[in-house]
PDB file of N, CA, C and O in Angstrom:
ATOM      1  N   UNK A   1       0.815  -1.190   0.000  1.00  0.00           N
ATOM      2  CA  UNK A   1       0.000   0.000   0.000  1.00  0.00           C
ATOM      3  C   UNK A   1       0.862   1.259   0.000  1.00  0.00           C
ATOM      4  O   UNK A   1       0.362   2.288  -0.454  1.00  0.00           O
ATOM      5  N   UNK A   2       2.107   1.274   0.466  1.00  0.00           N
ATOM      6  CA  UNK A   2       2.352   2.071   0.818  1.00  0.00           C
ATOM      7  C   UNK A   2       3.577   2.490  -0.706  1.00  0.00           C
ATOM      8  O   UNK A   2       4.029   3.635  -0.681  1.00  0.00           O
ATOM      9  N   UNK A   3       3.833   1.970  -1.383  1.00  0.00           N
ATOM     10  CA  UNK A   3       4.194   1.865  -2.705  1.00  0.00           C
ATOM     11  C   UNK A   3       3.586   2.348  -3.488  1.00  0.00           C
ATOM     12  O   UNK A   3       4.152   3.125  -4.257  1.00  0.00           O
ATOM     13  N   UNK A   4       2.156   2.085  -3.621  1.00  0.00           N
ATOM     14  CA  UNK A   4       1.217   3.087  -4.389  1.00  0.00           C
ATOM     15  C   UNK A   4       1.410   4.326  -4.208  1.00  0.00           C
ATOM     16  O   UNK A   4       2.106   5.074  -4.896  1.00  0.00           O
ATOM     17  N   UNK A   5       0.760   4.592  -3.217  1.00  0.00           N
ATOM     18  CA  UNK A   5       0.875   5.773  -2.390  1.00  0.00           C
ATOM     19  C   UNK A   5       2.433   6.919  -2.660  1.00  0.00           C
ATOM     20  O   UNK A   5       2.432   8.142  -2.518  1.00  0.00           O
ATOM     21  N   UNK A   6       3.103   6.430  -2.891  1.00  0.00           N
ATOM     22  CA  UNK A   6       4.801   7.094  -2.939  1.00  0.00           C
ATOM     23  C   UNK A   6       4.632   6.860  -4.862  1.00  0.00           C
ATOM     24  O   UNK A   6       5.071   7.859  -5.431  1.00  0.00           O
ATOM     25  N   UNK A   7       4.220   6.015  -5.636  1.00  0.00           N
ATOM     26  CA  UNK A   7       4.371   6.442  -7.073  1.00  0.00           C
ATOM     27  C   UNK A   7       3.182   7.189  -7.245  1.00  0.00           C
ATOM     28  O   UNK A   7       3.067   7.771  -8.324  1.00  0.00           O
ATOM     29  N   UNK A   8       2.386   7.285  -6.519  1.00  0.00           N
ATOM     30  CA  UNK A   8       1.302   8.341  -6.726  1.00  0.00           C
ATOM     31  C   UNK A   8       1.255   9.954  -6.691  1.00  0.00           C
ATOM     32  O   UNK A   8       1.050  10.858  -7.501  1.00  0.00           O
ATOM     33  N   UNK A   9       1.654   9.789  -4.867  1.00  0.00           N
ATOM     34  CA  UNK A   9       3.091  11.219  -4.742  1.00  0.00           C
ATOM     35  C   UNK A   9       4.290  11.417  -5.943  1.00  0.00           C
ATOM     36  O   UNK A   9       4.719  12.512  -6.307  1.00  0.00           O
ATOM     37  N   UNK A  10       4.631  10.372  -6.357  1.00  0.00           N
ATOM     38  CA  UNK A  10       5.932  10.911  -7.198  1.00  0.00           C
ATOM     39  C   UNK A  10       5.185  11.380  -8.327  1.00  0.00           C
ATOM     40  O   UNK A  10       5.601  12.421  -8.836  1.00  0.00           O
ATOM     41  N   UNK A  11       3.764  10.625  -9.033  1.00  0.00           N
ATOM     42  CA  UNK A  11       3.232  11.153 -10.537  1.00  0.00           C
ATOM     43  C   UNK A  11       3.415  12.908 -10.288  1.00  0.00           C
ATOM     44  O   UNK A  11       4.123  13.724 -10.878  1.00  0.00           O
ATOM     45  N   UNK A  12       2.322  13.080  -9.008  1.00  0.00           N
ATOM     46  CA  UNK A  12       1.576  14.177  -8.703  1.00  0.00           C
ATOM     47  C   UNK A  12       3.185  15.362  -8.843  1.00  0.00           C
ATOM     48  O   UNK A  12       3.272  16.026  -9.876  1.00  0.00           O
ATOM     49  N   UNK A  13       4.097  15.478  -7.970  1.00  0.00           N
ATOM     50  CA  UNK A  13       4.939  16.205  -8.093  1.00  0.00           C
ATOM     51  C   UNK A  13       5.410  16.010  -9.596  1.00  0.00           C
ATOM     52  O   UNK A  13       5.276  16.889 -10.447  1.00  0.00           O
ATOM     53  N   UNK A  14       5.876  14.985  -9.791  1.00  0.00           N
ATOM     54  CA  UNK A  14       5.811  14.893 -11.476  1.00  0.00           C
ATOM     55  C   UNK A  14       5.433  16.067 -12.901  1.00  0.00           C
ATOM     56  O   UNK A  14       6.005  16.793 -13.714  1.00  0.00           O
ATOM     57  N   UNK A  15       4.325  15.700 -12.557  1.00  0.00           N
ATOM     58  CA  UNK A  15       3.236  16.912 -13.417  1.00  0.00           C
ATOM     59  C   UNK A  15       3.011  17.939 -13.004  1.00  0.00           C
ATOM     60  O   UNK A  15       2.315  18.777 -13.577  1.00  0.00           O
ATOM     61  N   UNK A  16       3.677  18.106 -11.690  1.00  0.00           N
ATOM     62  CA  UNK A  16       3.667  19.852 -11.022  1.00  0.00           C
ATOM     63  C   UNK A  16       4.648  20.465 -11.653  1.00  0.00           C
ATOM     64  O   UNK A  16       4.472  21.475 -12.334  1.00  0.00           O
ATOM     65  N   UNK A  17       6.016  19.772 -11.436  1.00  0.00           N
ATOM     66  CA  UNK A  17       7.631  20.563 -11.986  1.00  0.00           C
ATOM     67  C   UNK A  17       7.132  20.096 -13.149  1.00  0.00           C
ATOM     68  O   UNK A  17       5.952  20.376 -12.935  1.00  0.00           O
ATOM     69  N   UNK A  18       7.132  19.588 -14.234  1.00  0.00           N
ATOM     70  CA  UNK A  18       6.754  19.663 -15.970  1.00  0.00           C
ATOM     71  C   UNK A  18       5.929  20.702 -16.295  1.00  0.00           C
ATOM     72  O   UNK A  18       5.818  21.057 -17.469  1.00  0.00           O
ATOM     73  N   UNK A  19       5.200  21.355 -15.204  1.00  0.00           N
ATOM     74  CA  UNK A  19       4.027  22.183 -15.668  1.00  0.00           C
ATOM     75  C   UNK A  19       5.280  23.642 -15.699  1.00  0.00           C
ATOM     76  O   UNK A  19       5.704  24.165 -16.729  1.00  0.00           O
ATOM     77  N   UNK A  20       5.558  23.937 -14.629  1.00  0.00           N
ATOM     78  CA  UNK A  20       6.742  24.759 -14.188  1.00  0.00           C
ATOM     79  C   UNK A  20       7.882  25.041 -15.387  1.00  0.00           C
ATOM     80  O   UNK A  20       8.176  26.192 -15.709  1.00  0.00           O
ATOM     81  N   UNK A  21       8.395  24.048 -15.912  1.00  0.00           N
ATOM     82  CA  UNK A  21       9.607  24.368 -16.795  1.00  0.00           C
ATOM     83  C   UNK A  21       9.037  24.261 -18.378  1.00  0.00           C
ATOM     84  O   UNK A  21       9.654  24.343 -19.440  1.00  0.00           O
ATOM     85  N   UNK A  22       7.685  24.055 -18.116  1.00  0.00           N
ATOM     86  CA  UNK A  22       7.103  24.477 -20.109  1.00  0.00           C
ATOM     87  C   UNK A  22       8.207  25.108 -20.723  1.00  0.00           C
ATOM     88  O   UNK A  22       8.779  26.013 -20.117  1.00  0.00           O
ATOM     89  N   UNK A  23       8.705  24.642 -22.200  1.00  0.00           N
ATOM     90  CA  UNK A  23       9.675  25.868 -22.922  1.00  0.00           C
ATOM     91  C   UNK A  23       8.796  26.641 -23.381  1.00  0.00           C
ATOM     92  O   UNK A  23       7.632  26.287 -23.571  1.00  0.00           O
ATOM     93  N   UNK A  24       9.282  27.889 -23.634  1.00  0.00           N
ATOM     94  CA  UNK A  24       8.446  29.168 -24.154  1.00  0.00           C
ATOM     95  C   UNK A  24       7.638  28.514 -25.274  1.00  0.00           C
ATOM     96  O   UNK A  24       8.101  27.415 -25.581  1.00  0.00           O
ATOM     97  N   UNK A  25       6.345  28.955 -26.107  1.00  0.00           N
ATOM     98  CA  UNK A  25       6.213  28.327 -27.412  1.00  0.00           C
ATOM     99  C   UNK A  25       6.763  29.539 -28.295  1.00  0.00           C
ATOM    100  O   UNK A  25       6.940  30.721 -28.003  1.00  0.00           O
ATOM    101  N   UNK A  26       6.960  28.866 -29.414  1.00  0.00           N
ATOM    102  CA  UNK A  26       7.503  29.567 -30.930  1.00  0.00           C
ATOM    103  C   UNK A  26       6.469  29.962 -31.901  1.00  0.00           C
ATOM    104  O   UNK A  26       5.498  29.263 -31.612  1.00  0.00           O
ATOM    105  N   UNK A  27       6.180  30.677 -32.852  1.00  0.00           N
ATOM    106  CA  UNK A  27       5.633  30.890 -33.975  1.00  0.00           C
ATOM    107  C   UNK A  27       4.634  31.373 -33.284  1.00  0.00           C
ATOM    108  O   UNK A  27       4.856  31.944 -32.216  1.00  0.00           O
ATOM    109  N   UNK A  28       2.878  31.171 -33.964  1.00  0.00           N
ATOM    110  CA  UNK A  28       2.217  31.513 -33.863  1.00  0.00           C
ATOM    111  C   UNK A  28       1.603  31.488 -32.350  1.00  0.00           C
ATOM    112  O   UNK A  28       0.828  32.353 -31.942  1.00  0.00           O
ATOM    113  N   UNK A  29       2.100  30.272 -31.498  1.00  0.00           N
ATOM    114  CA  UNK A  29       1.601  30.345 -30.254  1.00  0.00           C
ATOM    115  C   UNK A  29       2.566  31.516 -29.243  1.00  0.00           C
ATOM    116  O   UNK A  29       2.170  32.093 -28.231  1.00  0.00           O
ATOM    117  N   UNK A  30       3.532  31.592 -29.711  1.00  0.00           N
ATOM    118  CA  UNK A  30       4.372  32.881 -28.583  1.00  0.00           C
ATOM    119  C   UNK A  30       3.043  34.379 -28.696  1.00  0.00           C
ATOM    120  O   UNK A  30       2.710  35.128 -27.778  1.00  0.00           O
ATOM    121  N   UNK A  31       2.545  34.381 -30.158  1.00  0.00           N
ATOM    122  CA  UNK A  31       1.555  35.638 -29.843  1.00  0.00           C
ATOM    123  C   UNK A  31       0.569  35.672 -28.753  1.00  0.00           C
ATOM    124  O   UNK A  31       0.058  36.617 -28.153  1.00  0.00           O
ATOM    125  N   UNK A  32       0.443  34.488 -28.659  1.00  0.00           N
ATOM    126  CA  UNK A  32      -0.383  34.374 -27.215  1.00  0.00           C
ATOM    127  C   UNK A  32      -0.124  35.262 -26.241  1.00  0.00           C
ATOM    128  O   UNK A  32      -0.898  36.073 -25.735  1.00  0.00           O
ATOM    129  N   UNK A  33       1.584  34.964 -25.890  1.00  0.00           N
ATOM    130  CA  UNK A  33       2.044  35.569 -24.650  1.00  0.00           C
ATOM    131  C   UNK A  33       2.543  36.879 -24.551  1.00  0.00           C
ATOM    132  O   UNK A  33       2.609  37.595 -23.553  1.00  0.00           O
ATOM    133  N   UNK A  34       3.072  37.225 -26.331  1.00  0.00           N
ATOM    134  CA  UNK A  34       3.999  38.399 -25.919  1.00  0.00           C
ATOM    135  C   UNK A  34       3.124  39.339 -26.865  1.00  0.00           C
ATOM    136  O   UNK A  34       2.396  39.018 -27.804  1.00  0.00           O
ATOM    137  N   UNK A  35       3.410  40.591 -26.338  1.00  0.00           N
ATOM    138  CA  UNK A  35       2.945  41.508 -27.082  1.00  0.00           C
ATOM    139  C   UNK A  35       4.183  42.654 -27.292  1.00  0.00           C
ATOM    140  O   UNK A  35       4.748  43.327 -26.430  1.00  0.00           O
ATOM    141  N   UNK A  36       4.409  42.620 -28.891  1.00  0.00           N
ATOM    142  CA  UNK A  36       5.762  43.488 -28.813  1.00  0.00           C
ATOM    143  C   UNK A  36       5.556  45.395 -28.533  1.00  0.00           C
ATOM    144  O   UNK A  36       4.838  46.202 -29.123  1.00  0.00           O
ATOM    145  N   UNK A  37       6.310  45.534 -27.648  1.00  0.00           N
ATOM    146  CA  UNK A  37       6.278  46.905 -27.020  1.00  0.00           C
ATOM    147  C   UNK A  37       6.794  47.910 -28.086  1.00  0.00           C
ATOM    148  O   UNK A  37       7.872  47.797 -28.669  1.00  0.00           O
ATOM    149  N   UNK A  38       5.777  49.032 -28.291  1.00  0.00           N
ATOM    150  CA  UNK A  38       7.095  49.940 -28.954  1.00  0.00           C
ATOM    151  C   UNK A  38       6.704  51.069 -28.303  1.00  0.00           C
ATOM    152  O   UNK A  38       5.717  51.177 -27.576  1.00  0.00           O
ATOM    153  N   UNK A  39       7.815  52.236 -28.688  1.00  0.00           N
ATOM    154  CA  UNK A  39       7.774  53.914 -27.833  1.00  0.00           C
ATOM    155  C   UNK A  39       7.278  54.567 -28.442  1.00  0.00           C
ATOM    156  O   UNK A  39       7.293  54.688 -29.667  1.00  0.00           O
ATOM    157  N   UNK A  40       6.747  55.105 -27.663  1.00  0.00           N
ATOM    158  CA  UNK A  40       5.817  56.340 -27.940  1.00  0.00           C
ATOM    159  C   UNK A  40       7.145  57.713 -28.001  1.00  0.00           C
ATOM    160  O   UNK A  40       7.881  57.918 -27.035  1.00  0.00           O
ATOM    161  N   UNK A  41       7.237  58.598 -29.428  1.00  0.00           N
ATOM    162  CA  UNK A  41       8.598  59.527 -29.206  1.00  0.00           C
ATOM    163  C   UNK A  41       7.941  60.593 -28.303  1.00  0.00           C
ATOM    164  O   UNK A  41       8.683  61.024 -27.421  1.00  0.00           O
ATOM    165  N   UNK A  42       6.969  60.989 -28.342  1.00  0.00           N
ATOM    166  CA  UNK A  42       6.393  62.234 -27.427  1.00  0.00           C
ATOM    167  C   UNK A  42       6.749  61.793 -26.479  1.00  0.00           C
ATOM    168  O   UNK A  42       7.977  61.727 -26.426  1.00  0.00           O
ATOM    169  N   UNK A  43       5.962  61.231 -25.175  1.00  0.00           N
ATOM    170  CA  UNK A  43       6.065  60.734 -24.087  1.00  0.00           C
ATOM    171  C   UNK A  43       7.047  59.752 -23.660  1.00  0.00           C
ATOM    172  O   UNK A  43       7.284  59.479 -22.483  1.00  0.00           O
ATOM    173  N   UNK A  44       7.315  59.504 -24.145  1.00  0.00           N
ATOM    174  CA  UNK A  44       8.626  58.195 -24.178  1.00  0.00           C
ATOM    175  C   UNK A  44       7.613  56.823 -23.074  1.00  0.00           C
ATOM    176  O   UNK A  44       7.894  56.205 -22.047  1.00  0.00           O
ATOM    177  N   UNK A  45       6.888  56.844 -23.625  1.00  0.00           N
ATOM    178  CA  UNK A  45       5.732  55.691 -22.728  1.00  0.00           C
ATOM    179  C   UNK A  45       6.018  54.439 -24.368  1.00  0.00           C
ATOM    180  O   UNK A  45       6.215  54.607 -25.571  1.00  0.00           O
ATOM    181  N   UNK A  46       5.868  53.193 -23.377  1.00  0.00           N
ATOM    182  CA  UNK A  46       6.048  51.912 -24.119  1.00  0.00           C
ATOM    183  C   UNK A  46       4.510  51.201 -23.936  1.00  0.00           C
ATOM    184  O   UNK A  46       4.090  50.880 -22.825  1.00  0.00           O
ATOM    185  N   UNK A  47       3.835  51.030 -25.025  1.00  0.00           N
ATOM    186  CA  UNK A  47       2.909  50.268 -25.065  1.00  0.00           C
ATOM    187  C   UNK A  47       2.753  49.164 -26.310  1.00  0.00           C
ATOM    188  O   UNK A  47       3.572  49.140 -27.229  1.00  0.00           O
ATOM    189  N   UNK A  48       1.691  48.315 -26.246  1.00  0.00           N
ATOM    190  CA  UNK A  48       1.569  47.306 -26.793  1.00  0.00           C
ATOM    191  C   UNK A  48       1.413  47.941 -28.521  1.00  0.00           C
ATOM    192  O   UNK A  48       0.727  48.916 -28.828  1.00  0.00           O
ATOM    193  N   UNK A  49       2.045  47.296 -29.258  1.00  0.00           N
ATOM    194  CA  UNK A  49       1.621  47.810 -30.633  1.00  0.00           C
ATOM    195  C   UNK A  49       0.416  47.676 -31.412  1.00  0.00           C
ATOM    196  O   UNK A  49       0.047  48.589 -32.151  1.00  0.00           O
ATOM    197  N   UNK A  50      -0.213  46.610 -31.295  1.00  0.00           N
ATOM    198  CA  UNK A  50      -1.907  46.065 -31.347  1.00  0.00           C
ATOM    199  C   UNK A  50      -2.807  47.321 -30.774  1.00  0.00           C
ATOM    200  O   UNK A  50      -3.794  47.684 -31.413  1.00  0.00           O
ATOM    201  N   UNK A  51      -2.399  48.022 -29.448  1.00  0.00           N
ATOM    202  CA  UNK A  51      -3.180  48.672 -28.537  1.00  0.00           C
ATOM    203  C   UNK A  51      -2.642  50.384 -29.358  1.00  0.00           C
ATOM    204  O   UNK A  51      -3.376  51.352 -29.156  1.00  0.00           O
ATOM    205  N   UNK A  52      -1.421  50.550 -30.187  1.00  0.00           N
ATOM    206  CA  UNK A  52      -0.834  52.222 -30.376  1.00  0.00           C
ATOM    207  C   UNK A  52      -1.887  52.477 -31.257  1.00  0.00           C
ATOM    208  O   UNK A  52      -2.740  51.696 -31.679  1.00  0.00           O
ATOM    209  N   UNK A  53      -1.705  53.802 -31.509  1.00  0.00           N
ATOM    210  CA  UNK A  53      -1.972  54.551 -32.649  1.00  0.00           C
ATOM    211  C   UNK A  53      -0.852  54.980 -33.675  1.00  0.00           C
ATOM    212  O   UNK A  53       0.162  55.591 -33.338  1.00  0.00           O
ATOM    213  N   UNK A  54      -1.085  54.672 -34.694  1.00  0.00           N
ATOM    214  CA  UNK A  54       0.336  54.955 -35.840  1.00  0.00           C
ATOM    215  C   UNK A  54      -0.291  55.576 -37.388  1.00  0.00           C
ATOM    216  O   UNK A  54      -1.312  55.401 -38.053  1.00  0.00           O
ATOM    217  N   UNK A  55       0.780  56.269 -37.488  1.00  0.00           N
ATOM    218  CA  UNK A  55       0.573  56.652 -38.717  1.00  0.00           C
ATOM    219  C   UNK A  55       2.023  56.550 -39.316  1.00  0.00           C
ATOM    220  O   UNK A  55       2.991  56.427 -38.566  1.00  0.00           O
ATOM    221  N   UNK A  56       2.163  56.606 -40.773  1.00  0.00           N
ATOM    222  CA  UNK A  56       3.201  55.926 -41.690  1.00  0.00           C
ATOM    223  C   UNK A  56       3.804  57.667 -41.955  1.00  0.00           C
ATOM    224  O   UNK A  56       3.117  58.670 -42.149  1.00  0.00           O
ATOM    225  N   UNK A  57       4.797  57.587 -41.902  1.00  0.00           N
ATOM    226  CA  UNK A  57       5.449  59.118 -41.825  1.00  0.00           C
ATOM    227  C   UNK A  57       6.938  58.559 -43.436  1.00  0.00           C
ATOM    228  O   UNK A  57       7.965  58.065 -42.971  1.00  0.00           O
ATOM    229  N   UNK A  58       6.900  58.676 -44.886  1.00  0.00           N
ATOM    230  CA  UNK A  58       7.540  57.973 -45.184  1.00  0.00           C
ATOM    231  C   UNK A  58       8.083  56.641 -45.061  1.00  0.00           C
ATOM    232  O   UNK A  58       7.313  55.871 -44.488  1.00  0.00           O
ATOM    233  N   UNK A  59       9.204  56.132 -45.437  1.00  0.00           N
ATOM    234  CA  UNK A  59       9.055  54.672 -45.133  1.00  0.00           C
ATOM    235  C   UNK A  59       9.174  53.957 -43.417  1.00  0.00           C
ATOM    236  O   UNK A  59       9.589  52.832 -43.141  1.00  0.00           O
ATOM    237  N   UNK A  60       8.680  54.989 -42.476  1.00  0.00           N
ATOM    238  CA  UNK A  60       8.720  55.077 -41.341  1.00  0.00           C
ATOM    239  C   UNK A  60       7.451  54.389 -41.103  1.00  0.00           C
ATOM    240  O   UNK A  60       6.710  54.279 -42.080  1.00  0.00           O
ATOM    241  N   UNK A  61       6.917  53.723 -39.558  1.00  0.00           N
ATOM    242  CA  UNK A  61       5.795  53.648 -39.275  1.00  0.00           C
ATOM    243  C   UNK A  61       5.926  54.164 -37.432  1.00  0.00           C
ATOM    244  O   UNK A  61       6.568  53.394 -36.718  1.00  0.00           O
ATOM    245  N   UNK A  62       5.431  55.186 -36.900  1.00  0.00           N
ATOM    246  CA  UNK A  62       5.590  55.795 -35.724  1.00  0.00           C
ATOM    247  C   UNK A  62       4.239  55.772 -35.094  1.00  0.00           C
ATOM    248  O   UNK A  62       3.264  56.252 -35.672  1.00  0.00           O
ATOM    249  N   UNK A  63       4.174  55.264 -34.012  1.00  0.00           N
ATOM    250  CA  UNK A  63       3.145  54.542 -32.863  1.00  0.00           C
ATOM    251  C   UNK A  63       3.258  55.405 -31.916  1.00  0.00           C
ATOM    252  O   UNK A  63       4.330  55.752 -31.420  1.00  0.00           O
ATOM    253  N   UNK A  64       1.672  55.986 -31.465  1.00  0.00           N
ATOM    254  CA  UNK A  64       1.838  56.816 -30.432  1.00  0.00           C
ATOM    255  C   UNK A  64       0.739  56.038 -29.012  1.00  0.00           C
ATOM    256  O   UNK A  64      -0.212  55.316 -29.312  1.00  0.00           O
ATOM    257  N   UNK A  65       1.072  56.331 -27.621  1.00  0.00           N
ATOM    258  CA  UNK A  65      -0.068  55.737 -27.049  1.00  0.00           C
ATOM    259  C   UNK A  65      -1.421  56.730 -26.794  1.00  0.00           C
ATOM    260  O   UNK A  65      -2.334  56.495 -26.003  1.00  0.00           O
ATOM    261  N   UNK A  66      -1.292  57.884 -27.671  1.00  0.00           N
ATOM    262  CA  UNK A  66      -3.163  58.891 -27.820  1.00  0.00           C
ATOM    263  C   UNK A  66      -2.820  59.892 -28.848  1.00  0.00           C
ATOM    264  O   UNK A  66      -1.770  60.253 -29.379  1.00  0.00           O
ATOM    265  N   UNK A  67      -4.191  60.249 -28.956  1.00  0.00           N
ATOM    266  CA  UNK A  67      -4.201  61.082 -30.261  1.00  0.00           C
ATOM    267  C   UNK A  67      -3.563  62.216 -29.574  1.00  0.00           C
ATOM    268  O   UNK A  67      -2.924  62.926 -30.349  1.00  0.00           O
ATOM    269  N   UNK A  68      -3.554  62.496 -28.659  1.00  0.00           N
ATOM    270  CA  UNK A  68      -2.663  64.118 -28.320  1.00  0.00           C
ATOM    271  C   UNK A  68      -0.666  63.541 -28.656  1.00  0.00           C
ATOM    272  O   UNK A  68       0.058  64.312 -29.286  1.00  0.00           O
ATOM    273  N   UNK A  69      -0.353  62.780 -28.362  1.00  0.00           N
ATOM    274  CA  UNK A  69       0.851  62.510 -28.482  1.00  0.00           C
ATOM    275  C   UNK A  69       0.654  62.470 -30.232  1.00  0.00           C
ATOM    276  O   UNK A  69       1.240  63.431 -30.729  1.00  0.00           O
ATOM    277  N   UNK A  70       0.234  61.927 -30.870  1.00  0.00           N
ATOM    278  CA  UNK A  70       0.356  62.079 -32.143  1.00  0.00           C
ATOM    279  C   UNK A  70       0.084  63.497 -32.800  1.00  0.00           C
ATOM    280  O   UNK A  70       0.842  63.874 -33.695  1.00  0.00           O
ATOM    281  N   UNK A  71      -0.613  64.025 -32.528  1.00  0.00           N
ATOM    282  CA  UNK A  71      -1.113  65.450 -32.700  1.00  0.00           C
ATOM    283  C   UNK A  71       0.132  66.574 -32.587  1.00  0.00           C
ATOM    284  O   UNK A  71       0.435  67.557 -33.263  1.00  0.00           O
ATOM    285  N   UNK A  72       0.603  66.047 -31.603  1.00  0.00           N
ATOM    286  CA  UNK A  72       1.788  66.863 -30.543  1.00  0.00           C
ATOM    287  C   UNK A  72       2.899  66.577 -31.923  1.00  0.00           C
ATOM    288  O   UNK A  72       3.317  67.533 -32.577  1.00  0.00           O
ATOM    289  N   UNK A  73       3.312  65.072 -32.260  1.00  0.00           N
ATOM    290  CA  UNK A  73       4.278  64.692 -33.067  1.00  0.00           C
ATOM    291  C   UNK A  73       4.235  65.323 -34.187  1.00  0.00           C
ATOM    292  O   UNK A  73       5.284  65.794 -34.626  1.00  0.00           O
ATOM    293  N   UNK A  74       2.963  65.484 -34.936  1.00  0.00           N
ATOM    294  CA  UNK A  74       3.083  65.732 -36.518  1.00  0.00           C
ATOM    295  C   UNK A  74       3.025  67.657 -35.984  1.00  0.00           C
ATOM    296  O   UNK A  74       3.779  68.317 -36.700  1.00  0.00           O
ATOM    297  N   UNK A  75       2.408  68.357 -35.098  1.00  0.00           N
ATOM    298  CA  UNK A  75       2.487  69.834 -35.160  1.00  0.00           C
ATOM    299  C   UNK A  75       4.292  70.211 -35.639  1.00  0.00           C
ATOM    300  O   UNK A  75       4.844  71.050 -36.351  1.00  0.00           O
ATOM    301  N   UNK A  76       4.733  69.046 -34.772  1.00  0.00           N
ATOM    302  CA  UNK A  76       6.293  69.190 -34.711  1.00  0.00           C
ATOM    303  C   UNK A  76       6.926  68.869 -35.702  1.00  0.00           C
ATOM    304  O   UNK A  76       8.005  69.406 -35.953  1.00  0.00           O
ATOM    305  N   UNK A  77       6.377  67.896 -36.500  1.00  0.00           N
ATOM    306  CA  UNK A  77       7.292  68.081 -37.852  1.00  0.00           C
ATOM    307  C   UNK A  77       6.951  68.844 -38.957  1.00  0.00           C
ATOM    308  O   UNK A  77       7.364  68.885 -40.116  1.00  0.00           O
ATOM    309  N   UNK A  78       5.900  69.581 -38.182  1.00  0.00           N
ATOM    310  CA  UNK A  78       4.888  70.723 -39.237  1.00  0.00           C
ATOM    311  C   UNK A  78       5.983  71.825 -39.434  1.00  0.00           C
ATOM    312  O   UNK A  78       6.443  72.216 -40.507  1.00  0.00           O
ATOM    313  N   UNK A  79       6.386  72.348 -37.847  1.00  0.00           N
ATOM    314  CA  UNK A  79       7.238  73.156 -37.515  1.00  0.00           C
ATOM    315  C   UNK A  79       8.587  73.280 -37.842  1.00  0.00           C
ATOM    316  O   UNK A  79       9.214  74.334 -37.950  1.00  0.00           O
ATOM    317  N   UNK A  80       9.034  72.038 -38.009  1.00  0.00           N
ATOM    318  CA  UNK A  80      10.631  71.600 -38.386  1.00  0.00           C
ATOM    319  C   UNK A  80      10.515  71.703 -39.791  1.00  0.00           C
ATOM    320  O   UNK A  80      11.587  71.998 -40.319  1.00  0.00           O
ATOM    321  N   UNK A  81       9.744  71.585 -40.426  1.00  0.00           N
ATOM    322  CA  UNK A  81       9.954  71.613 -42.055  1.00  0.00           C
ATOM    323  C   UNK A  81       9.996  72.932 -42.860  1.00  0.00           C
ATOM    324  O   UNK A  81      10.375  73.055 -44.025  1.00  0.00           O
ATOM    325  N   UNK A  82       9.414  74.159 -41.805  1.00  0.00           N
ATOM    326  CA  UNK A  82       9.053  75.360 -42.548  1.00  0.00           C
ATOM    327  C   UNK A  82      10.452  75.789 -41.971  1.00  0.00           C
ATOM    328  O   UNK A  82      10.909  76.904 -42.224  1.00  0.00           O
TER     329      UNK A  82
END
């Protein structure tokens, strides 16, 4: 009885540490987990890129986290160009 009992304990911890050391997943399942960060140049705030606001500035693409930071960005290259 008491044999059971101890490979039963051993499954159980078993499938606890395997759960624990998962390798990261690759390809399409890592989107699950990660969401790639980019900066905001106004504020220097980092948010999710799914979640920014962007507009294509030449072969540029610049992500802001609100329309005032973007607003703020393009007045400024309004200004720099004249």
């Amino acid at each position: 009885m008491r044999l059971v009992f101890y490979a039963i304990l051993a499954l159980i911890i078993y499938y606890l540490l395997r759960g624990l050391w998962r390798p990261k997943p690759r390809g399409e399942d890592a989107r699950e987990f990660e969401d790639e960060l980019v900066k905001d140049p106004v504020c220097d705030t980092y948010i999710p890129k799914d979640k920014a606001i962007s507009v294509k500035i030449g072969n540029k693409r610049v992500y802001f986290c609100s329309k005032e930071c973007k607003e703020r960005y393009l007045e400024e290259m309004k200004r720099r160009r004249r």
